[in-house]
TIMI-2910 file (N, C-alpha, C, CB; in pm, 1 decimal, decimal comma, always signed):
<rs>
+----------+----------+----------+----------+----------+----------+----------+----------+----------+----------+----------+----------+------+
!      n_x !      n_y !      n_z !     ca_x !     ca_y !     ca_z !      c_x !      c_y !      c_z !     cb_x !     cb_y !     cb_z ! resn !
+----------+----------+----------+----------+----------+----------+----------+----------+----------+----------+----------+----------+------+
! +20364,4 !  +6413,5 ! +19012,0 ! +20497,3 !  +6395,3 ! +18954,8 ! +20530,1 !  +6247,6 ! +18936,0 ! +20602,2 !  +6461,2 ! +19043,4 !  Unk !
! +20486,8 !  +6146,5 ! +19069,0 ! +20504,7 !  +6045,4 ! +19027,4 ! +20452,5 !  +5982,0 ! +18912,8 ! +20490,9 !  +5997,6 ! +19103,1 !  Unk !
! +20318,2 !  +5990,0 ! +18858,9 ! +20257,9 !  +5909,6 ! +18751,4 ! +20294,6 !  +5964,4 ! +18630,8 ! +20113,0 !  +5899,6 ! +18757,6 !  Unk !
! +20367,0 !  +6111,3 ! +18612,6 ! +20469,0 !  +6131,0 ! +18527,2 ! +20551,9 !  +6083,1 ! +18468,3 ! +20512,8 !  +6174,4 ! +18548,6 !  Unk !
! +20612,4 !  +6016,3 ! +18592,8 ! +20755,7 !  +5909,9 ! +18564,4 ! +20723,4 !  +5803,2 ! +18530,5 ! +20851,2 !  +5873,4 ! +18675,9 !  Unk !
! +20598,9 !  +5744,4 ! +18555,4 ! +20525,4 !  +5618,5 ! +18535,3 ! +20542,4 !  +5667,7 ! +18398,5 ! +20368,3 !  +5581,0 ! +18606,5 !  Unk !
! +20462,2 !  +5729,8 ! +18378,0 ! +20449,3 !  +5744,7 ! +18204,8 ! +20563,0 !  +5733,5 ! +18138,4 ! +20397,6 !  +5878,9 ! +18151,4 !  Unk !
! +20683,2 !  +5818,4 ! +18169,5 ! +20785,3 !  +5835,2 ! +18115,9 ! +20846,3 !  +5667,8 ! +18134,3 ! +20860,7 !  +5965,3 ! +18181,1 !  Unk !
! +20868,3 !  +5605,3 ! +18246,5 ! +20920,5 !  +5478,4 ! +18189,5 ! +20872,1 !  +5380,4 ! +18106,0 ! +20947,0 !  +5417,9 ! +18267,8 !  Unk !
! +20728,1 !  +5420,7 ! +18096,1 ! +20671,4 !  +5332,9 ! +18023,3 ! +20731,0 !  +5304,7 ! +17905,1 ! +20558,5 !  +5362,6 ! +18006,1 !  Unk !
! +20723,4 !  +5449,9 ! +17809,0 ! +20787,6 !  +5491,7 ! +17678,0 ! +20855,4 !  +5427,4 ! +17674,5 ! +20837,5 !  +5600,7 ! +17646,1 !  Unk !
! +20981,3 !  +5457,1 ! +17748,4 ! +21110,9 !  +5428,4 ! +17786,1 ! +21114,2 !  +5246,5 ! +17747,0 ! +21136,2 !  +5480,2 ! +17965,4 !  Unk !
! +21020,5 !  +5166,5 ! +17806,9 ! +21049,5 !  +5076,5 ! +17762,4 ! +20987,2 !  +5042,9 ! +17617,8 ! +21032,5 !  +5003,0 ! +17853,5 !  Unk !
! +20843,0 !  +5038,8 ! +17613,2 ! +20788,6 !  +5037,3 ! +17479,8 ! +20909,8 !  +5071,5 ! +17379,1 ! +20664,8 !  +5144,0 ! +17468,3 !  Unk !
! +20985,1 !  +5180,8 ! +17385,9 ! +21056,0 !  +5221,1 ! +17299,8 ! +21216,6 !  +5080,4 ! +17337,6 ! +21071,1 !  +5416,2 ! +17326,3 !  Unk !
! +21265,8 !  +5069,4 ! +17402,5 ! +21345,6 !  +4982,4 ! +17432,6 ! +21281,4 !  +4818,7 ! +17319,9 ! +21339,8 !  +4980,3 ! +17619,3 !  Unk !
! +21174,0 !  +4756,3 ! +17393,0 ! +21073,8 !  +4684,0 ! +17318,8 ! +21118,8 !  +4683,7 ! +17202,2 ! +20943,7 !  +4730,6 ! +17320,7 !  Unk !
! +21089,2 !  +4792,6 ! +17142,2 ! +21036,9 !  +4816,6 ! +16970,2 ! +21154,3 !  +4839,6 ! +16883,6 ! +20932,9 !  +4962,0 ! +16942,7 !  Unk !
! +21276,7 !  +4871,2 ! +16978,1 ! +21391,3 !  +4870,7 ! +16922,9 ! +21447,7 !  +4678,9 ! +16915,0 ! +21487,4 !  +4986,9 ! +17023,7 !  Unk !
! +21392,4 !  +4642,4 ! +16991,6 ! +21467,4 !  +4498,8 ! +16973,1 ! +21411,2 !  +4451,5 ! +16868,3 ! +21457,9 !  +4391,0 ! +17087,0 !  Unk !
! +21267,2 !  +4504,8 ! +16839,3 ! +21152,2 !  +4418,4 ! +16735,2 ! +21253,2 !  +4452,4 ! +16585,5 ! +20936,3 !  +4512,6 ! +16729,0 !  Unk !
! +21261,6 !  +4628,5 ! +16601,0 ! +21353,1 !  +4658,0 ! +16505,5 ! +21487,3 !  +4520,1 ! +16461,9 ! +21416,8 !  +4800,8 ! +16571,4 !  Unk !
! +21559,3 !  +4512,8 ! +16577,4 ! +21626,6 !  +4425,8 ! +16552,2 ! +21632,0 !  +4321,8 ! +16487,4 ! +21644,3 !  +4407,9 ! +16611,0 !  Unk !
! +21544,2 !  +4249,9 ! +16519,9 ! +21484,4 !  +4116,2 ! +16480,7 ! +21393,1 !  +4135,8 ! +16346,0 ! +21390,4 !  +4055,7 ! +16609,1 !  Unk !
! +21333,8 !  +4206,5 ! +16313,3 ! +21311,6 !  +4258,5 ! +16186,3 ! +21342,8 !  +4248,7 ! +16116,9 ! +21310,5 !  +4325,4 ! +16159,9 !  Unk !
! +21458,1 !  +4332,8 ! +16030,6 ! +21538,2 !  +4359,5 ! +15950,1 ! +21669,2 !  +4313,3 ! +15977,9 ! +21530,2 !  +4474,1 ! +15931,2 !  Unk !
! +21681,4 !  +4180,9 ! +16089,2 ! +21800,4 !  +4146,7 ! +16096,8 ! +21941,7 !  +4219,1 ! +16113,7 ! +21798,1 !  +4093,6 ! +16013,6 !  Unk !
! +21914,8 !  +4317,1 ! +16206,5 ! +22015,2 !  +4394,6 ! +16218,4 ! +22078,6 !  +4320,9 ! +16334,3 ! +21980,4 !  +4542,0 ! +16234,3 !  Unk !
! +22239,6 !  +4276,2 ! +16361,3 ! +22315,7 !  +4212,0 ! +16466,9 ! +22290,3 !  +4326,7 ! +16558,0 ! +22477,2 !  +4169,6 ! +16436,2 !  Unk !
! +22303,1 !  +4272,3 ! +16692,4 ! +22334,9 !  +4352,1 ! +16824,7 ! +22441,0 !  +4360,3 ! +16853,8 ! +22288,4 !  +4316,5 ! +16932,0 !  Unk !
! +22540,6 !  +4457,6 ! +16853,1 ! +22688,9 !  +4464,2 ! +16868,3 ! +22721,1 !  +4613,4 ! +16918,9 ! +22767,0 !  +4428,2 ! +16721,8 !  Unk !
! +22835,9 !  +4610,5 ! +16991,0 ! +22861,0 !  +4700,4 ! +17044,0 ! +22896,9 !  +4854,3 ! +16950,5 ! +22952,2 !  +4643,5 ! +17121,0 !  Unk !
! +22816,1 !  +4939,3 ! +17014,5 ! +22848,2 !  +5063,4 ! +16915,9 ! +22965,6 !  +5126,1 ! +16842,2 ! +22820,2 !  +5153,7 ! +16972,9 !  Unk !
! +23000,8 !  +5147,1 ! +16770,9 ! +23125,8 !  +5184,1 ! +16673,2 ! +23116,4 !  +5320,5 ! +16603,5 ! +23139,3 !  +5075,2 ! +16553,9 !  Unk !
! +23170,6 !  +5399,1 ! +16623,5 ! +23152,6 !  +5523,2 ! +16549,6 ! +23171,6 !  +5501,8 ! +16424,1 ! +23231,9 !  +5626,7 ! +16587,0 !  Unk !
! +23110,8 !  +5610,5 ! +16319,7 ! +23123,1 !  +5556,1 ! +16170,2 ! +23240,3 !  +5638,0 ! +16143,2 ! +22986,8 !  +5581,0 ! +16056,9 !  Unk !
! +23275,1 !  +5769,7 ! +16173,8 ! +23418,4 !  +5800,8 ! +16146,5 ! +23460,1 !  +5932,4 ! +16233,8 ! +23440,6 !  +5826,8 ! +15981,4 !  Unk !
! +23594,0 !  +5993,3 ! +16218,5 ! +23672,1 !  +6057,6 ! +16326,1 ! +23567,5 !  +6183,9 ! +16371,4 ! +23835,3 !  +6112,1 ! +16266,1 !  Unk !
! +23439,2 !  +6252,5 ! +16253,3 ! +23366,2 !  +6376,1 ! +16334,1 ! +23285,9 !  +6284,9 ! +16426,0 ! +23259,0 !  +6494,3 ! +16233,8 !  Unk !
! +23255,1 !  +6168,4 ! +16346,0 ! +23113,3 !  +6130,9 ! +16469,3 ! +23195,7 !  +6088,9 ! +16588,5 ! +22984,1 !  +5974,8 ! +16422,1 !  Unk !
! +23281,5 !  +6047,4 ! +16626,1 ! +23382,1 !  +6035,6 ! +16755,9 ! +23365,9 !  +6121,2 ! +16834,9 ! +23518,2 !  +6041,1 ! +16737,9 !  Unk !
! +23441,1 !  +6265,3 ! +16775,7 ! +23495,8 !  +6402,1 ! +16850,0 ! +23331,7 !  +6437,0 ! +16840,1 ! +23638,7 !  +6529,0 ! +16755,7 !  Unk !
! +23217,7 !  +6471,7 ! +16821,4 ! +23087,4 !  +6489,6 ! +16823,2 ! +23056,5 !  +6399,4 ! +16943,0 ! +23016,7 !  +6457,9 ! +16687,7 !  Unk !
! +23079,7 !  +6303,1 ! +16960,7 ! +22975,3 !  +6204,1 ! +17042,0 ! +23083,9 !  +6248,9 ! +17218,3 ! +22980,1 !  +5964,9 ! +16957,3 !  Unk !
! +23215,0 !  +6303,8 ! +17179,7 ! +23286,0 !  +6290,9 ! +17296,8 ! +23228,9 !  +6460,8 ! +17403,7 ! +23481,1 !  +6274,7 ! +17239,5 !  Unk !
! +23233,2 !  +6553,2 ! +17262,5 ! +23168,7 !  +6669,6 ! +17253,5 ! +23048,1 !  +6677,0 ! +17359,5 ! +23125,1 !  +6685,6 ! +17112,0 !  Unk !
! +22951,1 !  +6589,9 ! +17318,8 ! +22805,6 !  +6562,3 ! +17349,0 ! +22831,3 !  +6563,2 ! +17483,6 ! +22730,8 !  +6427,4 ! +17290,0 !  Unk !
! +22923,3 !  +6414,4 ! +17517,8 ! +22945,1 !  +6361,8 ! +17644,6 ! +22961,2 !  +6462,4 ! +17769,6 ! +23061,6 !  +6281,5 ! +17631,3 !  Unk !
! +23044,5 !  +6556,7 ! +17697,1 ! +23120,5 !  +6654,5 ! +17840,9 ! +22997,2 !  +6767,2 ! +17841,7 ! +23324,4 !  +6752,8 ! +17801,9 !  Unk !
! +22939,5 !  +6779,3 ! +17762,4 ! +22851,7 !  +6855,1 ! +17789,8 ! +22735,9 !  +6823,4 ! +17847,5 ! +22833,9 !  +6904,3 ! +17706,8 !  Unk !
! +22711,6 !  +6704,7 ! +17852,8 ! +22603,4 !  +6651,5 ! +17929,1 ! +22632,8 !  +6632,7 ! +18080,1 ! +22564,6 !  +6523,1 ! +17869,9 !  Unk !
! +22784,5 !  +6609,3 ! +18062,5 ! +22805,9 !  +6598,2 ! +18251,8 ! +22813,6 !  +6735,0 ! +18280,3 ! +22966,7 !  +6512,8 ! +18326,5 !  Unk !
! +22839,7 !  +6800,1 ! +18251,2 ! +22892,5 !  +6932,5 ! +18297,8 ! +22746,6 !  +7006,4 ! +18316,2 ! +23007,3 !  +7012,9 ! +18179,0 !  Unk !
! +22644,0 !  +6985,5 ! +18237,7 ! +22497,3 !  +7035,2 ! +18231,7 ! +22406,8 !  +6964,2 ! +18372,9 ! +22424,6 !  +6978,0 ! +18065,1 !  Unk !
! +22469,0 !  +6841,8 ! +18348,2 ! +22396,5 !  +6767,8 ! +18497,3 ! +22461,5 !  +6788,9 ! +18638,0 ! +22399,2 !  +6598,5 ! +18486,7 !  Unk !
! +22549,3 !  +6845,5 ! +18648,1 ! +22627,0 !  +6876,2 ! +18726,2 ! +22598,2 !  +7048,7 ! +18789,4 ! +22754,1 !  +6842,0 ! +18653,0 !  Unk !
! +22549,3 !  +7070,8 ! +18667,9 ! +22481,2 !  +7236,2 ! +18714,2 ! +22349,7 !  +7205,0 ! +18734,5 ! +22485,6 !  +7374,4 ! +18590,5 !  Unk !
! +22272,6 !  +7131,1 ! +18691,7 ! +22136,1 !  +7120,5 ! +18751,1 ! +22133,5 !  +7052,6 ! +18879,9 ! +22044,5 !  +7049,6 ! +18661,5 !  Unk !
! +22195,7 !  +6945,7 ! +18898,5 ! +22217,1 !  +6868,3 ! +19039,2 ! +22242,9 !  +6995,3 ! +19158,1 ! +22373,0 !  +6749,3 ! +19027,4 !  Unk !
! +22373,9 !  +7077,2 ! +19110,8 ! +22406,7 !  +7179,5 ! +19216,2 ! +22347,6 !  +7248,1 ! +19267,5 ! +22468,7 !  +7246,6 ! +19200,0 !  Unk !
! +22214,9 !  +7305,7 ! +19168,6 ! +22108,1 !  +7408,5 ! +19195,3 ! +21990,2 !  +7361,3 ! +19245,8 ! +22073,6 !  +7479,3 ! +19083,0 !  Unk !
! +21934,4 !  +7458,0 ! +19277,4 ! +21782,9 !  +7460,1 ! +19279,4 ! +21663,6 !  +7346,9 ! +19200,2 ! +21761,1 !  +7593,9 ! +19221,9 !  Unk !
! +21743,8 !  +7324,1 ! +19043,9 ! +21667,1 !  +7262,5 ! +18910,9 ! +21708,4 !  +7164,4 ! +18906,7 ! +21675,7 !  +7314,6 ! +18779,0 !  Unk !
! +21724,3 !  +7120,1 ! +19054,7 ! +21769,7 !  +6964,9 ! +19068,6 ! +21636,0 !  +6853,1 ! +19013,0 ! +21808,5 !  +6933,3 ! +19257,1 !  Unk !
! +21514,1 !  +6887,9 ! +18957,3 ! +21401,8 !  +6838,3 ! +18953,7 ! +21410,2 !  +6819,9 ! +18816,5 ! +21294,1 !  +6910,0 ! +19011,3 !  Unk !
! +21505,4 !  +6897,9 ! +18737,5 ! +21523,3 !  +6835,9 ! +18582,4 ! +21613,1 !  +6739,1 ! +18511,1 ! +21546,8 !  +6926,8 ! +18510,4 !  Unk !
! +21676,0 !  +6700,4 ! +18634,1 ! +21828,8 !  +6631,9 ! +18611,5 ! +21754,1 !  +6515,7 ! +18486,7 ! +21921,4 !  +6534,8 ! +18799,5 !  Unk !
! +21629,0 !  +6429,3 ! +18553,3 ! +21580,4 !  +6330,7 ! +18472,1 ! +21530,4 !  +6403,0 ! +18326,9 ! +21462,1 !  +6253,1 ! +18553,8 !  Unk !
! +21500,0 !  +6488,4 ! +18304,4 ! +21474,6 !  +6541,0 ! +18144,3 ! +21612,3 !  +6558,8 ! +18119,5 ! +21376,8 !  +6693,5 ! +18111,6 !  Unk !
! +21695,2 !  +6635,3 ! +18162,2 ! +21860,7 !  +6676,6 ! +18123,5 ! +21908,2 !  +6521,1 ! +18092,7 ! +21971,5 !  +6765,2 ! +18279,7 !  Unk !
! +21864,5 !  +6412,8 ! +18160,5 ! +21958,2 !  +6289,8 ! +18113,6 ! +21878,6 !  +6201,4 ! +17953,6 ! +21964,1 !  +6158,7 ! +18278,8 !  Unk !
! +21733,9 !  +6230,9 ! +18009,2 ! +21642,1 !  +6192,4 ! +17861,8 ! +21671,8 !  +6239,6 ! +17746,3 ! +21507,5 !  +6232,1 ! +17859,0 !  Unk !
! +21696,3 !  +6357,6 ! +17776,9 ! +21708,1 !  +6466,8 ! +17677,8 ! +21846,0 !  +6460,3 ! +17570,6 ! +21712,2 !  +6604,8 ! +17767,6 !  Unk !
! +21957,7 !  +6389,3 ! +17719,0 ! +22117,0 !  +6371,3 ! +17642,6 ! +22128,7 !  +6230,4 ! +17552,5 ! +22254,3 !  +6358,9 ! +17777,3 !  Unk !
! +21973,8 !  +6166,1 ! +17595,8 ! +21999,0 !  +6000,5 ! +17519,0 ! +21882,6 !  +6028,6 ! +17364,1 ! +21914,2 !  +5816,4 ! +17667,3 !  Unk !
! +21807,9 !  +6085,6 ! +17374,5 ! +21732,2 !  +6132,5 ! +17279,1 ! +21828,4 !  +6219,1 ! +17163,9 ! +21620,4 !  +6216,6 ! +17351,6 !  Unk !
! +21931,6 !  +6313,3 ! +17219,8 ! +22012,8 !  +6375,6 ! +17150,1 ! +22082,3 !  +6301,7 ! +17115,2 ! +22063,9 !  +6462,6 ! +17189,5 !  Unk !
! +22190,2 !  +6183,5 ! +17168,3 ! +22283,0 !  +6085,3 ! +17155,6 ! +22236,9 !  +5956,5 ! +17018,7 ! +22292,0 !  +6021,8 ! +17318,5 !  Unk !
! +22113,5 !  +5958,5 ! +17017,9 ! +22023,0 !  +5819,8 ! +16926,7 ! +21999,4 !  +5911,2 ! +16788,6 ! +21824,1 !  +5751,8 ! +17016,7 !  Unk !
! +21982,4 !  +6025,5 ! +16825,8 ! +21947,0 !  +6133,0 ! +16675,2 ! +22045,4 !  +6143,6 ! +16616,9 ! +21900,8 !  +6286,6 ! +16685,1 !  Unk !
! +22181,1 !  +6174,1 ! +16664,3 ! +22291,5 !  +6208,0 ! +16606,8 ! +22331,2 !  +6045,8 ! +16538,0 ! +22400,7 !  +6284,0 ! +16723,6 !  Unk !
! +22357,1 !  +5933,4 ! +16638,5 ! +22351,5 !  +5820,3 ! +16623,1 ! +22308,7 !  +5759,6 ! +16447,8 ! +22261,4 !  +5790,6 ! +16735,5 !  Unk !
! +22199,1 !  +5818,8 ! +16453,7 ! +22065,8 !  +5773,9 ! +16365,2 ! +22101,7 !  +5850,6 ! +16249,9 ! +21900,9 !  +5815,0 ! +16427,5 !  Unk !
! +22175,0 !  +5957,8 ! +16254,9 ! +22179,1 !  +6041,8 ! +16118,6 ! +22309,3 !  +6016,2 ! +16112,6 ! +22134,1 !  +6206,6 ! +16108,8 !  Unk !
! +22432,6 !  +6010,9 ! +16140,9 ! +22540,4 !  +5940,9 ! +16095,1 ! +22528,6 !  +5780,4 ! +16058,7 ! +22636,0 !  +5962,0 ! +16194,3 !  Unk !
! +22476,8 !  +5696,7 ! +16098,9 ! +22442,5 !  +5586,3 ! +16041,5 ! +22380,1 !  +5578,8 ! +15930,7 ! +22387,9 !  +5528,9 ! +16107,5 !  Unk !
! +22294,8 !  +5637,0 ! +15882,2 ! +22188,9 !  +5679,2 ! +15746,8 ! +22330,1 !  +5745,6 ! +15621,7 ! +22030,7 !  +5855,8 ! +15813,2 !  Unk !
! +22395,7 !  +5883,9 ! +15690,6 ! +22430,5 !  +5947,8 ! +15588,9 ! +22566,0 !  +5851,9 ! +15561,8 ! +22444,0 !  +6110,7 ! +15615,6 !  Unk !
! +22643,9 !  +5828,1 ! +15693,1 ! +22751,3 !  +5820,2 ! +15647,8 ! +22819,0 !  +5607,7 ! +15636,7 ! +22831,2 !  +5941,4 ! +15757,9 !  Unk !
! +22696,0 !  +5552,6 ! +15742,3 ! +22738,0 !  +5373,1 ! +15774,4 ! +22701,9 !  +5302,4 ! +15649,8 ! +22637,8 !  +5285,6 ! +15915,2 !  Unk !
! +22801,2 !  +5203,5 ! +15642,9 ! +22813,6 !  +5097,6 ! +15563,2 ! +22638,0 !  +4987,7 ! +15504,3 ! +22930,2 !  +5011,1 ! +15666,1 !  Unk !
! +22596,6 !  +4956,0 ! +15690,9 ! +22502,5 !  +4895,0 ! +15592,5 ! +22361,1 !  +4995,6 ! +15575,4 ! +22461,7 !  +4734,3 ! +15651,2 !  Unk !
! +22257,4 !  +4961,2 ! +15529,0 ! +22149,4 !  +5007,2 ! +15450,8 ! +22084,9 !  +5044,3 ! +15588,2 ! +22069,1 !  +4897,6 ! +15338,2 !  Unk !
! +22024,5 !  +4995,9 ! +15695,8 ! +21932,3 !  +4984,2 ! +15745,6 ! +21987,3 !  +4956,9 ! +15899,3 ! +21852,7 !  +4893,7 ! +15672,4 !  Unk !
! +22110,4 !  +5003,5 ! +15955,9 ! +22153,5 !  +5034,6 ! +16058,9 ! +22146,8 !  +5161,3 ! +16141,2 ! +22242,6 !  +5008,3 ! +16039,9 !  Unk !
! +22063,4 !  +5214,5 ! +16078,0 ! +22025,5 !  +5351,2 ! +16160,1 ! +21865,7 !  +5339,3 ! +16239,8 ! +22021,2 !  +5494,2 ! +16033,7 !  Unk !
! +21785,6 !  +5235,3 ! +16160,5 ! +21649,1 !  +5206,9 ! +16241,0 ! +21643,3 !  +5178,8 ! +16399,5 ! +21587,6 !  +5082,7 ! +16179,7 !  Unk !
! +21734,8 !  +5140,1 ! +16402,1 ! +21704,1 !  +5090,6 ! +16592,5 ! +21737,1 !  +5194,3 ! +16661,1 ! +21803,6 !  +4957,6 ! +16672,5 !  Unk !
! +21862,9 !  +5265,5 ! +16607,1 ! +21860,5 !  +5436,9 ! +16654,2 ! +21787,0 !  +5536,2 ! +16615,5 ! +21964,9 !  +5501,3 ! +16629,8 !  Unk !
! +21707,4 !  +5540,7 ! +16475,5 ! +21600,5 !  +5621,5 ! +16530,5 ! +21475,6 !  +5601,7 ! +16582,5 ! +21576,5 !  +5685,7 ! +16462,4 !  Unk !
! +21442,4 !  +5438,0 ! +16621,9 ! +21351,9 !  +5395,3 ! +16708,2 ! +21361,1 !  +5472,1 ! +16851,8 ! +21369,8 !  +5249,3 ! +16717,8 !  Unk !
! +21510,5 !  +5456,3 ! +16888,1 ! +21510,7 !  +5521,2 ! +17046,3 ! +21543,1 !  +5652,1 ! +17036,3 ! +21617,8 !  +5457,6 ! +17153,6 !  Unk !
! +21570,2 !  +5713,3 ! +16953,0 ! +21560,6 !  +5861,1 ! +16896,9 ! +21439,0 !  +5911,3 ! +16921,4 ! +21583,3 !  +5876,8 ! +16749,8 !  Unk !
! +21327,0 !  +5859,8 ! +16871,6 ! +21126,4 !  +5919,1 ! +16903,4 ! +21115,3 !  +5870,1 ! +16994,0 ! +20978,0 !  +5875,2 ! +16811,3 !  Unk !
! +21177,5 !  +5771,9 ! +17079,3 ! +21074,0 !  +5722,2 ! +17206,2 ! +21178,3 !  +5808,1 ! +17251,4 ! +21035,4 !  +5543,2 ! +17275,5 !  Unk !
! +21298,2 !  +5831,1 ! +17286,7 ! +21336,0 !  +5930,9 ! +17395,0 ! +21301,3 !  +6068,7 ! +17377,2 ! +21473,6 !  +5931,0 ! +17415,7 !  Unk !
! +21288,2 !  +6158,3 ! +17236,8 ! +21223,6 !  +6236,0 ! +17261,3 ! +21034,2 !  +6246,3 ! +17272,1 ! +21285,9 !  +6297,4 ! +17187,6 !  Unk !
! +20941,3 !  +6189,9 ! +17273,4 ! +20844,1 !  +6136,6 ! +17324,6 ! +20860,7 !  +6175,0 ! +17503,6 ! +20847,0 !  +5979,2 ! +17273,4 !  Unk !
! +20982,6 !  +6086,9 ! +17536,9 ! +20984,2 !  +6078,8 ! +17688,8 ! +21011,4 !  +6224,5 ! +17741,8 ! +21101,7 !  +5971,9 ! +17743,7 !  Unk !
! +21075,3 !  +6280,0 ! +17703,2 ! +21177,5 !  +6435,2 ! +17704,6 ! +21029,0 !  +6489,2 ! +17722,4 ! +21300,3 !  +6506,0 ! +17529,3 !  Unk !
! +20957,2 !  +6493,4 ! +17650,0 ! +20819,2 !  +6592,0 ! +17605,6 ! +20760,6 !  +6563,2 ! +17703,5 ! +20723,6 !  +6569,7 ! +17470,6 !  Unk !
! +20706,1 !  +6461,5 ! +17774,9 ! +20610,1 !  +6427,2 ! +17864,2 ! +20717,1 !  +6436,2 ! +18013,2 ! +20532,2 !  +6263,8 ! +17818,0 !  Unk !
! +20867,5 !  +6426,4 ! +18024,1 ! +20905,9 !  +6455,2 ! +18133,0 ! +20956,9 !  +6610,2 ! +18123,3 ! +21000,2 !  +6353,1 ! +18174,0 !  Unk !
! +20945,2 !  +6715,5 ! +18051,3 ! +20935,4 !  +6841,8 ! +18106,8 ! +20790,0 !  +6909,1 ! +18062,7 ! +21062,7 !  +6926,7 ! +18058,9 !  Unk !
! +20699,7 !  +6893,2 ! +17975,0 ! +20630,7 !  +6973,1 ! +17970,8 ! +20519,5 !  +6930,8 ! +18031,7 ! +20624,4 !  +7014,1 ! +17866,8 !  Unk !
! +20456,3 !  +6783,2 ! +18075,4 ! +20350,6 !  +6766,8 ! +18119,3 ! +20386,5 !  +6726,9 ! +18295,6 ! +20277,9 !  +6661,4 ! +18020,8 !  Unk !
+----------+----------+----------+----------+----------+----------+----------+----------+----------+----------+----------+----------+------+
</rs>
Protein backbone atom coordinates (compact mmCIF):
# COMPACT_ATOMS: atom_id res chain seq x y z
CA UNK A 1 0.00 0.00 0.00
CA UNK A 2 2.75 2.14 0.80
CA UNK A 3 4.63 2.22 -2.66
CA UNK A 4 1.14 2.89 -3.96
CA UNK A 5 1.11 6.19 -2.43
CA UNK A 6 4.65 6.64 -3.51
CA UNK A 7 3.38 6.32 -6.89
CA UNK A 8 0.42 8.29 -6.42
CA UNK A 9 2.43 11.34 -5.10
CA UNK A 10 4.66 11.12 -7.56
CA UNK A 11 1.93 11.94 -10.33
CA UNK A 12 0.67 14.23 -8.05
CA UNK A 13 3.63 16.21 -8.40
CA UNK A 14 4.86 15.58 -12.01
CA UNK A 15 1.40 16.74 -12.68
CA UNK A 16 1.71 19.88 -10.25
CA UNK A 17 5.36 20.36 -12.27
CA UNK A 18 3.76 20.32 -15.66
CA UNK A 19 1.05 22.52 -14.72
CA UNK A 20 3.49 25.35 -13.85
CA UNK A 21 5.47 24.47 -17.25
CA UNK A 22 1.89 24.97 -18.65
CA UNK A 23 2.05 28.23 -17.08
CA UNK A 24 5.08 29.53 -18.20
CA UNK A 25 4.38 28.33 -21.62
CA UNK A 26 1.66 29.94 -22.94
CA UNK A 27 1.98 32.68 -20.50
CA UNK A 28 -0.91 32.13 -18.62
CA UNK A 29 -0.81 34.61 -15.10
CA UNK A 30 -1.13 32.70 -11.77
CA UNK A 31 -4.05 34.23 -10.02
CA UNK A 32 -6.46 33.29 -7.80
CA UNK A 33 -9.41 31.20 -9.14
CA UNK A 34 -12.61 33.06 -10.32
CA UNK A 35 -15.61 31.38 -11.46
CA UNK A 36 -16.58 32.15 -15.07
CA UNK A 37 -20.29 32.61 -14.21
CA UNK A 38 -23.36 32.08 -11.64
CA UNK A 39 -23.83 27.87 -12.86
CA UNK A 40 -20.11 27.34 -12.54
CA UNK A 41 -20.37 28.91 -8.82
CA UNK A 42 -23.60 26.97 -7.62
CA UNK A 43 -21.79 23.69 -9.49
CA UNK A 44 -18.44 24.13 -7.83
CA UNK A 45 -20.40 24.88 -4.30
CA UNK A 46 -22.62 21.71 -5.27
CA UNK A 47 -19.34 19.64 -5.78
CA UNK A 48 -18.00 21.00 -2.45
CA UNK A 49 -20.81 19.65 -0.05
CA UNK A 50 -20.77 16.65 -1.64
CA UNK A 51 -17.38 15.87 -1.26
CA UNK A 52 -17.46 16.59 2.51
CA UNK A 53 -20.39 14.83 3.17
CA UNK A 54 -18.88 11.66 0.99
CA UNK A 55 -15.62 11.91 3.12
CA UNK A 56 -17.31 12.05 6.09
CA UNK A 57 -19.13 8.71 5.30
CA UNK A 58 -16.05 7.01 4.32
CA UNK A 59 -13.97 8.33 7.37
CA UNK A 60 -17.05 7.01 9.64
CA UNK A 61 -16.97 3.53 8.21
CA UNK A 62 -15.15 0.71 7.70
CA UNK A 63 -13.83 2.37 3.91
CA UNK A 64 -11.86 4.55 5.86
CA UNK A 65 -8.91 3.24 3.40
CA UNK A 66 -10.53 5.24 0.46
CA UNK A 67 -10.82 8.58 1.98
CA UNK A 68 -7.36 9.32 -0.18
CA UNK A 69 -9.06 8.23 -3.67
CA UNK A 70 -12.51 10.03 -2.39
CA UNK A 71 -10.24 13.28 -1.98
CA UNK A 72 -8.16 12.56 -5.51
CA UNK A 73 -11.06 11.77 -7.03
CA UNK A 74 -12.96 15.30 -5.72
CA UNK A 75 -9.74 17.33 -7.21
CA UNK A 76 -9.66 15.39 -10.50
CA UNK A 77 -13.52 16.10 -10.66
CA UNK A 78 -13.00 19.84 -9.46
CA UNK A 79 -9.95 20.54 -12.50
CA UNK A 80 -12.43 18.73 -15.21
CA UNK A 81 -15.28 20.80 -14.51
CA UNK A 82 -12.71 23.72 -14.01
CA UNK A 83 -11.21 22.89 -17.49
CA UNK A 84 -14.50 22.66 -19.39
CA UNK A 85 -16.04 25.86 -18.16
CA UNK A 86 -12.90 27.71 -18.93
CA UNK A 87 -12.74 26.28 -22.66
CA UNK A 88 -16.62 26.65 -23.25
CA UNK A 89 -17.50 29.49 -21.41
CA UNK A 90 -13.77 31.97 -20.16
CA UNK A 91 -12.68 34.96 -21.73
CA UNK A 92 -9.17 34.09 -22.62
CA UNK A 93 -8.16 31.38 -25.33
CA UNK A 94 -5.95 29.14 -23.47
CA UNK A 95 -6.94 29.33 -19.73
CA UNK A 96 -8.28 26.05 -19.40
CA UNK A 97 -4.68 24.19 -20.09
CA UNK A 98 -3.31 24.23 -16.60
CA UNK A 99 -6.73 22.82 -15.53
CA UNK A 100 -6.80 20.21 -17.74
CA UNK A 101 -3.14 19.45 -17.01
CA UNK A 102 -4.26 18.65 -13.32
CA UNK A 103 -7.47 17.21 -14.60
CA UNK A 104 -5.21 13.84 -16.26
CA UNK A 105 -2.69 13.84 -13.62
CA UNK A 106 -5.42 13.66 -10.92
CA UNK A 107 -7.33 11.29 -12.68
CA UNK A 108 -4.09 9.16 -13.56
CA UNK A 109 -3.66 9.37 -9.64
CA UNK A 110 -7.48 8.28 -8.85
CA UNK A 111 -6.68 5.10 -11.21
CA UNK A 112 -3.54 3.96 -9.60
CA UNK A 113 -4.93 4.95 -5.98
CA UNK A 114 -8.07 2.68 -6.22
CA UNK A 115 -7.50 0.16 -8.70
CA UNK A 116 -3.87 -0.85 -8.37
Amino acid sequence: MIEIMVIVAFILFVTLISRFYVHIKYDIPVEIYRTVNQFHKRLEIGLVIMFVVTLIIFILTPLHTFATAVVIGYFATESGVRAYMEYKHGIEEKAHLPELVSAVGCSVAFIFAVFI
